[in-house]
N, C-alpha and C positions, 0 to 999 in steps of 0.2 A: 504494500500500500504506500504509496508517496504523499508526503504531505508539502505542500506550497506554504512559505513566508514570506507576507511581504516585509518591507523595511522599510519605513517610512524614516524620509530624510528630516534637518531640521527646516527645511525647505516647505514643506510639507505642511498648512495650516489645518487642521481640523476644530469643529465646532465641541465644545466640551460635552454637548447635550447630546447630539446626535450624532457625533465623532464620522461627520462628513465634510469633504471639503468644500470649500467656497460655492459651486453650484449656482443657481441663479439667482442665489439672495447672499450679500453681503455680508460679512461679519462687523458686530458693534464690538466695544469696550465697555460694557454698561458700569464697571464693579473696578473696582482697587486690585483683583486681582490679576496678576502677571503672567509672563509666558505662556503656554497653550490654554492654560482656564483662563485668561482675559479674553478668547475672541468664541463669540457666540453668536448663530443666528437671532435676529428681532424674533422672530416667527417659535424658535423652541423656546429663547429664553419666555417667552408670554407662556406657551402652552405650559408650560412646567413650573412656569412660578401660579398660573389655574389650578395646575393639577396638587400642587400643596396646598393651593391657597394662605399664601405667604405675599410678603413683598419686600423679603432681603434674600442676597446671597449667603445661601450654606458656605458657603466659603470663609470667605473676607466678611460678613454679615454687614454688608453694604448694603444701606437703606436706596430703594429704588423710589421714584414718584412715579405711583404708577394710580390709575385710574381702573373700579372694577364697575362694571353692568350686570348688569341681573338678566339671566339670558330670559327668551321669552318662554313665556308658558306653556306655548304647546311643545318644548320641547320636556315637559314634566313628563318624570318616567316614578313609576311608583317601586321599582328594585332600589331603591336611594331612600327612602324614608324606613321609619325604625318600625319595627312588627306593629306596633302597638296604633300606629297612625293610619298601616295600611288596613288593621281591622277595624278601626272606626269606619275607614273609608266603602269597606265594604258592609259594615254596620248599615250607613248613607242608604247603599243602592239597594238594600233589602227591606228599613224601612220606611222608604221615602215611598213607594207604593201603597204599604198600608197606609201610612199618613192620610193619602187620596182614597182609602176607602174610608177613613173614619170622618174626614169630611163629609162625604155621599152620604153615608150610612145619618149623620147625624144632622143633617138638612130633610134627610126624610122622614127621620123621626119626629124631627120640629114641626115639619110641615103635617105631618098623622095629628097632633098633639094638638095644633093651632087650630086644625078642621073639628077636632074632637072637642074643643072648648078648652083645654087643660093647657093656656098659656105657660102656664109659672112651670110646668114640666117643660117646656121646649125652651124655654128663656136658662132653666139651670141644664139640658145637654148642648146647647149653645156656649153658654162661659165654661162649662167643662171641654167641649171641645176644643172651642179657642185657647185655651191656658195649655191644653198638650200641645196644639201646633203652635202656638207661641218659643214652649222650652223647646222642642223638637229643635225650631226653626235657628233659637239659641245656639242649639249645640251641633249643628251642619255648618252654621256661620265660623263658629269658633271651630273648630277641627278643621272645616277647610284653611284658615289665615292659618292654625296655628301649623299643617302641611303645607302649605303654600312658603310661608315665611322661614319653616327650616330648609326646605328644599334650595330656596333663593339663596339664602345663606348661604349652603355649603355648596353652591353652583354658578358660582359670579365667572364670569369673565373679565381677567389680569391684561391689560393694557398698559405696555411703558407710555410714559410723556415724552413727545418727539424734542423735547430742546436739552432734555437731559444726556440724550444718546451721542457716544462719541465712537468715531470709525475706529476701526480694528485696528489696533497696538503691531507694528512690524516686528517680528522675533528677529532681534539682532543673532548672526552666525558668523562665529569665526573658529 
């Protein structure tokens, strides 16, 4: 079996993230750090400083200005939320149909009650119905922001600031 080495010269720049060379995106110097960890693509250093969700170098712990967004919603993937959030959420779609039958159900009672004479029975399955879909409505409100806003949180998108960025550092060779 033959095995192949390459040997890269000091000539040779590679990105510290992606340990490719120059390609068709340039290398920065975002960071204090030197020699081959000074020069990195814009493009991985962003995704990798997402993917920690950070905004210094493991390195040199050079503070970055970076800017983060909050990707949009429809890319909400529910494998990223904690057990507990994703059973509410299916809590939600189980019973948010009953909810629609205990309104039906108790509009026709009302309505039996009202024709029968027996006001003050339809008037208390009215305040009892509305005070369930009231909390119901409470608690889909608050489970969705409180998934929503973890989700967001741990799924920003890391954006360097363009005035901070300086071209790639030459590796003097002698």
């Amino acid at each position: 079996m033959e095995r192949s080495c390459a040997i890269r010269t000091n000539s040779d720049v590679i990105c510290r993230i992606c340990l490719e060379e120059r390609g068709v995106e340039g290398f920065i110097s975002p960071c204090d750090c030197s020699g081959t960890m000074g020069n990195v693509h814009r493009s991985c250093l962003e995704r990798w400083l997402t993917l920690l969700n950070s905004s210094e170098c493991e390195i040199c712990r050079h503070k970055f200005k970076v800017r983060r967004y909050m990707r949009p919603a429809r890319q909400f993937r529910l494998t990223q939320l904690p057990l507990d959030t994703c059973g509410d959420l299916i809590c939600i779609t189980v019973l948010s149909p009953l909810c629609v039958l205990i309104i039906y159900f108790t509009v026709e009672a009302s309505v039996v009650n009202i024709k029968s004479g027996k006001t003050s029975g339809a008037v208390v399955l009215i305040v009892i119905a509305t005070t369930i879909i009231l909390v119901y409505l409470i608690w889909v409100y608050c489970t969705l922001r409180h998934a929503l806003s973890f989700w967001w949180g741990s799924n920003r998108i890391v954006r360097l600031s363009t005035n901070q960025v300086a071209p790639a550092r030459r590796m003097l060779t002698g």
